[in-house]
VEXDREN-2710 file (C-alpha; in Angstrom, 1 decimal):
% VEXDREN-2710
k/r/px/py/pz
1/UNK/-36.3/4.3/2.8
2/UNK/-35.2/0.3/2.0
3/UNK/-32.5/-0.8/4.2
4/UNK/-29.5/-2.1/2.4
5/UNK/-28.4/-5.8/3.2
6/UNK/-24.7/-5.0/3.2
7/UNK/-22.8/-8.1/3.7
8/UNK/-19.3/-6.8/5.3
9/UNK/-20.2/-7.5/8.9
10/UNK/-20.8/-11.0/8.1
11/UNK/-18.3/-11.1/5.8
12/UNK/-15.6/-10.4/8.9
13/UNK/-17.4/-12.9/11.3
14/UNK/-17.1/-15.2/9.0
15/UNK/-13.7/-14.6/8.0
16/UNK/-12.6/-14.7/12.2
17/UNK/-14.7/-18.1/12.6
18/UNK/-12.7/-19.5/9.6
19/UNK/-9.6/-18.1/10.6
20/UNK/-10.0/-19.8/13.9
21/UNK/-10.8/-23.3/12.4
22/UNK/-7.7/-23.1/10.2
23/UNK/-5.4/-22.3/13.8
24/UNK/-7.2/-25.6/15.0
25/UNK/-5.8/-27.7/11.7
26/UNK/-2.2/-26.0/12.0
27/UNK/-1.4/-25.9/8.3
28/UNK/-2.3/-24.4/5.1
29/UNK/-5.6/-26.0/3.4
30/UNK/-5.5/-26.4/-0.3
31/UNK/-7.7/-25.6/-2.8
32/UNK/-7.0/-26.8/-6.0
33/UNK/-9.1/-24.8/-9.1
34/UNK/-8.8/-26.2/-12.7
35/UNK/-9.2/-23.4/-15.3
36/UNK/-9.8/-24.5/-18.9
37/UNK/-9.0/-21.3/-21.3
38/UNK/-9.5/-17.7/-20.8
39/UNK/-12.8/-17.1/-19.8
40/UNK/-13.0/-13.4/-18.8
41/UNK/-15.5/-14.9/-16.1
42/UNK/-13.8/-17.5/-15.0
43/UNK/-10.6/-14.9/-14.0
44/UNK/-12.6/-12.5/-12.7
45/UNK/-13.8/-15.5/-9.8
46/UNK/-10.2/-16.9/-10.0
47/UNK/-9.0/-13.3/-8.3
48/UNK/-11.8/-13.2/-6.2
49/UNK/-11.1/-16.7/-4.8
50/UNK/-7.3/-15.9/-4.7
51/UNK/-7.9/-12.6/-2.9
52/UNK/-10.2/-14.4/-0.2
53/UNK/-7.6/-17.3/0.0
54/UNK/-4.6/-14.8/1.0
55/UNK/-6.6/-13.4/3.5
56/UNK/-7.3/-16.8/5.1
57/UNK/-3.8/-18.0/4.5
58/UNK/-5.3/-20.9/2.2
59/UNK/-2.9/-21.9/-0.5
60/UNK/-4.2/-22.2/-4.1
61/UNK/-3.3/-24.8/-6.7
62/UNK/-3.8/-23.6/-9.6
63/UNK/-4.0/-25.6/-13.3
64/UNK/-5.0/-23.9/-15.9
65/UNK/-5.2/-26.1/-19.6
66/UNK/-5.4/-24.9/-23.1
67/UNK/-9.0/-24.9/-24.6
68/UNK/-8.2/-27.7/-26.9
69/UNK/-7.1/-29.8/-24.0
70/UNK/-8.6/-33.3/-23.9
71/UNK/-11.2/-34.4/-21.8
72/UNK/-9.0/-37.1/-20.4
73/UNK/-6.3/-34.9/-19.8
74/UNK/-8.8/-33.5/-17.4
75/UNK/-9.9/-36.3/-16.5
76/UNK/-7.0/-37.9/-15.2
77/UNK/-5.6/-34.3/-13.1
78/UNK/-9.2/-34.6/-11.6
79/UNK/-8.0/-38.5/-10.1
80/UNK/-5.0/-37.3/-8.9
81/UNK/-6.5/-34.4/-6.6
82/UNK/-8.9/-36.9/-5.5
83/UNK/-6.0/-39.2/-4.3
84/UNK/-4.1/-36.3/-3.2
85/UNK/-4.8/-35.8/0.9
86/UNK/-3.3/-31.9/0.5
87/UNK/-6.1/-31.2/-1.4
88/UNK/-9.5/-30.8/0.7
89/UNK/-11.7/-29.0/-2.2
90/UNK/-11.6/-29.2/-6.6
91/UNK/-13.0/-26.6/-7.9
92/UNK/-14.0/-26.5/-11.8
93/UNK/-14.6/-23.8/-13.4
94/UNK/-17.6/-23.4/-16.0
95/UNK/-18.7/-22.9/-18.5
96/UNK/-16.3/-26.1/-19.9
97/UNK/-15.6/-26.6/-23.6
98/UNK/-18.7/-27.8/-25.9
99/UNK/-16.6/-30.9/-26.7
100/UNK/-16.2/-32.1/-22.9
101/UNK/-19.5/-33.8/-21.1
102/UNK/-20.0/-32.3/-17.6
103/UNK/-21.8/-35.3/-16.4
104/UNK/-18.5/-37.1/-17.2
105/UNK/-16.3/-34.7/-15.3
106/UNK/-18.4/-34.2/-12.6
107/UNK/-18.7/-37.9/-11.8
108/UNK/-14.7/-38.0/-11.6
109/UNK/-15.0/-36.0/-8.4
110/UNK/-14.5/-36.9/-5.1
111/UNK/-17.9/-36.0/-3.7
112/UNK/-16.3/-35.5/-0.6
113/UNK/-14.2/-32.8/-2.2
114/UNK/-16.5/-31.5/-4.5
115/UNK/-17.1/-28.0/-3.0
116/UNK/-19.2/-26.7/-5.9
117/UNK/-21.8/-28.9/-5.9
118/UNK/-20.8/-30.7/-9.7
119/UNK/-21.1/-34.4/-8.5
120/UNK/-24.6/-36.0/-9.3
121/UNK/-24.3/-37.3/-5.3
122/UNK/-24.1/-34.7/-3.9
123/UNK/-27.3/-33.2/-6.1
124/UNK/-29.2/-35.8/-5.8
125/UNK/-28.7/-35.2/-1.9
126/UNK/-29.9/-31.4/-2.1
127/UNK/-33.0/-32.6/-4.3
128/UNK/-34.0/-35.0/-1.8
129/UNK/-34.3/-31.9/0.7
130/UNK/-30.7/-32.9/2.8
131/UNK/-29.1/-29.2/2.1
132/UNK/-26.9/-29.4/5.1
133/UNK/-23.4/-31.1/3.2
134/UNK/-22.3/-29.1/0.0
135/UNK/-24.8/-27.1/-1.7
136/UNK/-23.9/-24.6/-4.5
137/UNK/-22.8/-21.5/-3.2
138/UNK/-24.8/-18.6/-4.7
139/UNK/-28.1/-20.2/-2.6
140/UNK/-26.4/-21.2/0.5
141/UNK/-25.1/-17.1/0.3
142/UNK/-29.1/-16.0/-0.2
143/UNK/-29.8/-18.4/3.1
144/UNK/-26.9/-16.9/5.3
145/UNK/-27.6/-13.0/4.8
146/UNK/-31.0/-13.3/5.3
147/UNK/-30.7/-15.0/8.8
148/UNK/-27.6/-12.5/9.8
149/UNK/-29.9/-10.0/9.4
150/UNK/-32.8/-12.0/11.6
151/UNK/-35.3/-12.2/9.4
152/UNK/-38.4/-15.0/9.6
153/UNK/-38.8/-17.2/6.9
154/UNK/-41.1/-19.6/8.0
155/UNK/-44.8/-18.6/6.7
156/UNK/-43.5/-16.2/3.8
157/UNK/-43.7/-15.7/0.1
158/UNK/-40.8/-16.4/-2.0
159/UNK/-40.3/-15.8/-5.7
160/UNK/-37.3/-17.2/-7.4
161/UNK/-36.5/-15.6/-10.5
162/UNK/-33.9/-18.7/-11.7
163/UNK/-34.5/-21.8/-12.7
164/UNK/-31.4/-23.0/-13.0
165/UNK/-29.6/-26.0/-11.4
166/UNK/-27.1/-23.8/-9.6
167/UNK/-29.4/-20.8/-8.6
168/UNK/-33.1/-21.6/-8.7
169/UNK/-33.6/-25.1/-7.6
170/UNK/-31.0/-25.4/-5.1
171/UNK/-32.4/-22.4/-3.5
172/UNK/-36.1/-23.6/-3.6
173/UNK/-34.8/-26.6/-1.6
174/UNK/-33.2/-24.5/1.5
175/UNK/-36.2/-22.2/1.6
176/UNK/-39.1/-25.3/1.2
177/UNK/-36.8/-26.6/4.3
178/UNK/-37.4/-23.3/6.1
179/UNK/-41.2/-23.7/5.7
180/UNK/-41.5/-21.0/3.0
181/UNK/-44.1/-20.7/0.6
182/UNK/-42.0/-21.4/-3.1
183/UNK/-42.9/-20.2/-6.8
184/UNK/-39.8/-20.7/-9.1
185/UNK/-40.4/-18.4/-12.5
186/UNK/-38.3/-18.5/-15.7
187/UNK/-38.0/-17.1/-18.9
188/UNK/-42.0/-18.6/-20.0
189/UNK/-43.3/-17.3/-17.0
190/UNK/-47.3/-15.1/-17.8
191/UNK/-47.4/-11.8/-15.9
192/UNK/-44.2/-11.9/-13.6
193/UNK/-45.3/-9.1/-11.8
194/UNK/-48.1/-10.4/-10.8
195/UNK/-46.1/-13.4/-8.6
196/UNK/-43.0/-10.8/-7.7
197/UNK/-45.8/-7.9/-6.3
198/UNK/-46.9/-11.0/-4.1
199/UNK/-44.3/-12.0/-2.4
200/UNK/-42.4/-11.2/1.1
201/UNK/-39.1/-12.1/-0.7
202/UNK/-37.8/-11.9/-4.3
203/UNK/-34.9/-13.7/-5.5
204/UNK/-33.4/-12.8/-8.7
205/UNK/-30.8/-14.1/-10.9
206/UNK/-31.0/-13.4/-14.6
207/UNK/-27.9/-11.3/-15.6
208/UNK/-29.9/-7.9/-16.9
209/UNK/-28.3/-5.1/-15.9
210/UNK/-30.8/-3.1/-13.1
211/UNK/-33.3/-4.7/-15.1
212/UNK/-35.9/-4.9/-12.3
213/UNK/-37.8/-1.2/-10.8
214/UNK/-40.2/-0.3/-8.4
215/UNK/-43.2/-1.7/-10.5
216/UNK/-42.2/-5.3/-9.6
217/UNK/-42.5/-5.1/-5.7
218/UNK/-44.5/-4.2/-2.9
219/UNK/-43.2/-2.0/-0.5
220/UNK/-42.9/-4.6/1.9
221/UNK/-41.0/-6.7/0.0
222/UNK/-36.8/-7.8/0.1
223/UNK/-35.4/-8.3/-2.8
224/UNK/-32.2/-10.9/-2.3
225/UNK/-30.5/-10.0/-6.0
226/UNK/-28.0/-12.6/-6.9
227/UNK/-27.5/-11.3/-10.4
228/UNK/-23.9/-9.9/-11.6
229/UNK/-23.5/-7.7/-15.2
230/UNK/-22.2/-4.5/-16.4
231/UNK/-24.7/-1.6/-16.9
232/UNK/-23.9/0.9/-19.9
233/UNK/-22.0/2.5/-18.3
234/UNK/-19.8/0.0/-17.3
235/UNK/-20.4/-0.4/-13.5
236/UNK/-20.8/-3.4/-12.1
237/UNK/-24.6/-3.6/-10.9
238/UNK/-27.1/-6.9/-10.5
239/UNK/-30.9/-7.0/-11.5
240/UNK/-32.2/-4.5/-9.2
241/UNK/-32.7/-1.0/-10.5
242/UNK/-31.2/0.1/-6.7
243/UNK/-32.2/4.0/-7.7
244/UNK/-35.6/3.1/-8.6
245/UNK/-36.6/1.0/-5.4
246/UNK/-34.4/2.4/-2.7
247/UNK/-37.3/4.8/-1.5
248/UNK/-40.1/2.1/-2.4
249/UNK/-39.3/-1.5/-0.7
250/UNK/-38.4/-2.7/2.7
251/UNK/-34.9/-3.9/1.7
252/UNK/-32.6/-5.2/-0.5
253/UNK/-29.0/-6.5/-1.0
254/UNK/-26.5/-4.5/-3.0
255/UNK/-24.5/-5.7/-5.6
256/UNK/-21.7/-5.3/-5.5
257/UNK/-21.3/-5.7/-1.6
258/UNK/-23.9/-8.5/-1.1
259/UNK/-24.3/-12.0/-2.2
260/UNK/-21.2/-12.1/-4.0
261/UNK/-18.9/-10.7/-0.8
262/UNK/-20.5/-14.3/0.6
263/UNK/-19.6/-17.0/-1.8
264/UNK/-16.0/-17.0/-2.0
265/UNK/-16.1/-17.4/1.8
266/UNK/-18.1/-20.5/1.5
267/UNK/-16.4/-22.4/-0.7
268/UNK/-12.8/-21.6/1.2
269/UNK/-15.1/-22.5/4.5
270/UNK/-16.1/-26.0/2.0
271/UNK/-12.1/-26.9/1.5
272/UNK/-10.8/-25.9/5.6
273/UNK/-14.3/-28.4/6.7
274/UNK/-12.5/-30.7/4.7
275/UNK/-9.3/-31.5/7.1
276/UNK/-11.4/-31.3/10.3
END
């Protein structure tokens, strides 16, 4: 029988260390999200982040633009949160529009209140192995469940099933750092199964509904899924085919209940580090 990696108990530690630090500042922090058109995912994290904020007692500025807004437009809001000292975190939300250039808007940051990890600096810091400042969230989430729940990583296995510059890379970097053994697989990858049956610890983030059963592990493995999409029968599930492996592996985390419980968390823990 797998153990389930719920994420609730850290989830309220978390929540009573954060609670604490904002007692120590003695005023509401303010995170400030910019929200450019109605992307159904996009609201779906704005509630999240709002619900988590209430909870904290963190006040959220919310600015929320048109789809045929200018770049500049953005642009110049982006300047005056920097300058603004209520602010301690901007959060952008993405995908932005196909006319704005992301390396443009994320080098108007303030890398010191870039809590996602857009700014270039700050990247450049986690690819150079430093994973310690801001980091994007979804990895730094992976990272912190697995050592609430004690486990080991230095010696293991890890499969990453992301390549991506939010997910897959990122990640790589905190687990290389833990002296883990990395292999990062994509969408061109030969005979997945044949790295995924391998390894200690799977991570996986590629949006299939419960695309992943029990012919992809061993039964010693954890699988860490990071994924988020809607199965057919509407339920919100991740990769992980939770029926098929639940009697087969060692462990894994739910979703929902799991990773995603963690990030908003983080990035309201990114904004409060900001005043202290």
């Amino acid at each position: 029988m797998a153990k389930i990696l719920y994420s609730k108990d850290y989830v309220e530690k978390k929540t009573k260390e954060l609670n604490d630090k904002i007692i120590k500042i003695g005023f509401s922090p303010v995170i400030s999200i910019i929200r450019i058109g109605q992307n159904a995912g996009s609201i779906s994290y704005e509630k999240g982040i709002n619900k988590s904020a209430k909870k904290l007692g963190v006040e959220v500025d919310l600015n929320v633009y048109d789809k045929d807004v200018s770049q500049d437009e953005v642009i110049e809001k982006i300047k005056e949160l920097n300058e603004d000292e209520r602010v301690g975190g901007i959060l952008i939300f993405r995908p932005l529009p196909e006319k704005f250039s992301e390396e443009e808007i994320s080098l108007a940051i303030d890398p010191k209140k870039d809590i996602d990890c857009m700014s270039p600096i700050n990247m450049a810091k986690v690819y150079t192995g430093d994973v310690d400042g801001f980091i994007p969230l979804a990895p730094r989430a992976c990272y912190e469940l697995l050592k609430y729940y004690d486990y080991e990583l230095k010696g293991k296995d890890a499969v990453i099933i992301n390549h991506s510059n939010v997910v897959g890379k990122p990640l790589a970097m905190i687990l290389l750092k833990e002296w883990m053994t990395v292999t990062i697989c994509h969408i061109n990858t030969v005979d997945l199964k044949k790295h995924t049956k391998n390894a200690d610890i799977v991570f996986t983030a590629i949006g299939k509904a419960e695309f992943f059963d029990e012919s992809y592990f061993n039964e010693n493995a954890t699988v860490i899924d990071i994924g988020t999409s809607r199965n057919s029968e509407g339920k919100l599930c991740g990769d992980l085919d939770e029926k098929s492996v639940h009697k087969k592996i060692k462990a894994y985390s739910p979703v929902p209940g799991g990773i995603g419980s963690i990030t908003n968390l983080l990035l309201l823990e990114n904004v409060i580090n900001y005043y202290l």
